[in-house]
C-alpha positions as CSV (number, residue, x, y, z in Angstrom):
1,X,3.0,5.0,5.8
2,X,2.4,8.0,8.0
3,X,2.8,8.1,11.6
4,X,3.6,4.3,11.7
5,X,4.7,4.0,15.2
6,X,2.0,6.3,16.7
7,X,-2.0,5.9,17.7
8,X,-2.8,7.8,15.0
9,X,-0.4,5.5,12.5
10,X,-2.2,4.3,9.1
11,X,-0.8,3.9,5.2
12,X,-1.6,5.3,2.1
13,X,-0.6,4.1,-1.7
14,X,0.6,7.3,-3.3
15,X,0.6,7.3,-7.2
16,X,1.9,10.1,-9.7
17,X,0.6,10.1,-13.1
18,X,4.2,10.5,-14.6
19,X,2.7,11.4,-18.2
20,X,0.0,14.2,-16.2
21,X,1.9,15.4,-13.1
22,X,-0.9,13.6,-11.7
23,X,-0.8,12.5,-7.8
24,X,-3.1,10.0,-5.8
25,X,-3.3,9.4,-2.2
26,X,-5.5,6.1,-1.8
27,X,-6.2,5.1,1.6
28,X,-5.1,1.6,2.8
29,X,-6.1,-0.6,5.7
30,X,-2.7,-2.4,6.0
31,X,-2.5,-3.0,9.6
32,X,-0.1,-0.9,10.7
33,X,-0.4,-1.4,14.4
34,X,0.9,-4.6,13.9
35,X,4.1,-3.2,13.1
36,X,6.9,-3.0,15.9
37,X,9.9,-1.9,13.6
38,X,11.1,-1.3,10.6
39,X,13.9,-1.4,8.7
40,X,15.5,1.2,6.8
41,X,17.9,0.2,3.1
42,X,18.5,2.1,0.6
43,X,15.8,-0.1,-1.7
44,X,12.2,-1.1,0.3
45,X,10.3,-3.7,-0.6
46,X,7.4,-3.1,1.4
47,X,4.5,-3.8,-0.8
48,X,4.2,-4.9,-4.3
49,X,2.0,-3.4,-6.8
50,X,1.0,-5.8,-9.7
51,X,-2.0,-5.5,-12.6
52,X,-5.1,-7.4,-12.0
53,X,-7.5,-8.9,-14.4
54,X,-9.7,-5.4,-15.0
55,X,-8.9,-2.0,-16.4
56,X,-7.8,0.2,-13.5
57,X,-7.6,-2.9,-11.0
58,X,-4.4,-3.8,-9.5
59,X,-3.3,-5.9,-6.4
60,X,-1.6,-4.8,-3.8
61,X,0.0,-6.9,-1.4
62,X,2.6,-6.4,1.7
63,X,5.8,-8.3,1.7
64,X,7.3,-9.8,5.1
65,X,10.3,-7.6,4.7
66,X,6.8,-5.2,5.9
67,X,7.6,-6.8,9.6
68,X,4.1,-8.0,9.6
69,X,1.7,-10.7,8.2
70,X,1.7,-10.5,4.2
71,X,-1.8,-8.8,3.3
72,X,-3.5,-8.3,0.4
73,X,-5.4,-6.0,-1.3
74,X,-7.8,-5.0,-4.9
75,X,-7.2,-1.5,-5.4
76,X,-9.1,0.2,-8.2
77,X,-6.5,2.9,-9.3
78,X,-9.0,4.8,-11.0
79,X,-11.8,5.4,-8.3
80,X,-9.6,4.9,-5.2
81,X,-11.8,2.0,-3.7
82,X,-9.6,-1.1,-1.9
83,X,-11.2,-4.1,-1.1
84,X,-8.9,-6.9,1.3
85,X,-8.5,-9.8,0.0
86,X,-8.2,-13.3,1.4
């Protein structure tokens, strides 16, 4: 998340290819407006990252330790598009 308590505030899923060196910056529309804090541990759990049914396709979805509504999202690792879901 960049900026997150600014106008100009939006989030990103950033992914390194550990085997190529490889990084990603994929463009998110979590809604980051919505947020009015955030908490700091030493582990966050902000958004989970699982495998989807197709090659490259993953789901991405916010948790509510996020401080706002759980969303979701299809994210095509491979081409970079997101689609929401739900």
């Amino acid at each position: 998340m960049i900026n997150v308590f600014q106008r100009n505030s939006h989030a990103q899923l950033y992914l390194k290819n550990i085997s190529t060196g490889e990084e990603k910056n994929i463009p998110t529309d979590i809604q980051t407006k919505k947020m009015v804090g955030l908490r700091v541990k030493d582990v966050n759990h902000w958004v989970i990252l699982e495998p989807s049914d197709g090659l490259h396709q993953y789901t991405l979805s916010t948790t509510k330790e996020l401080g706002i509504p759980i969303e979701k999202f299809e994210i095509n690792v491979n081409t970079g598009a997101v689609k929401r879901l739900e």
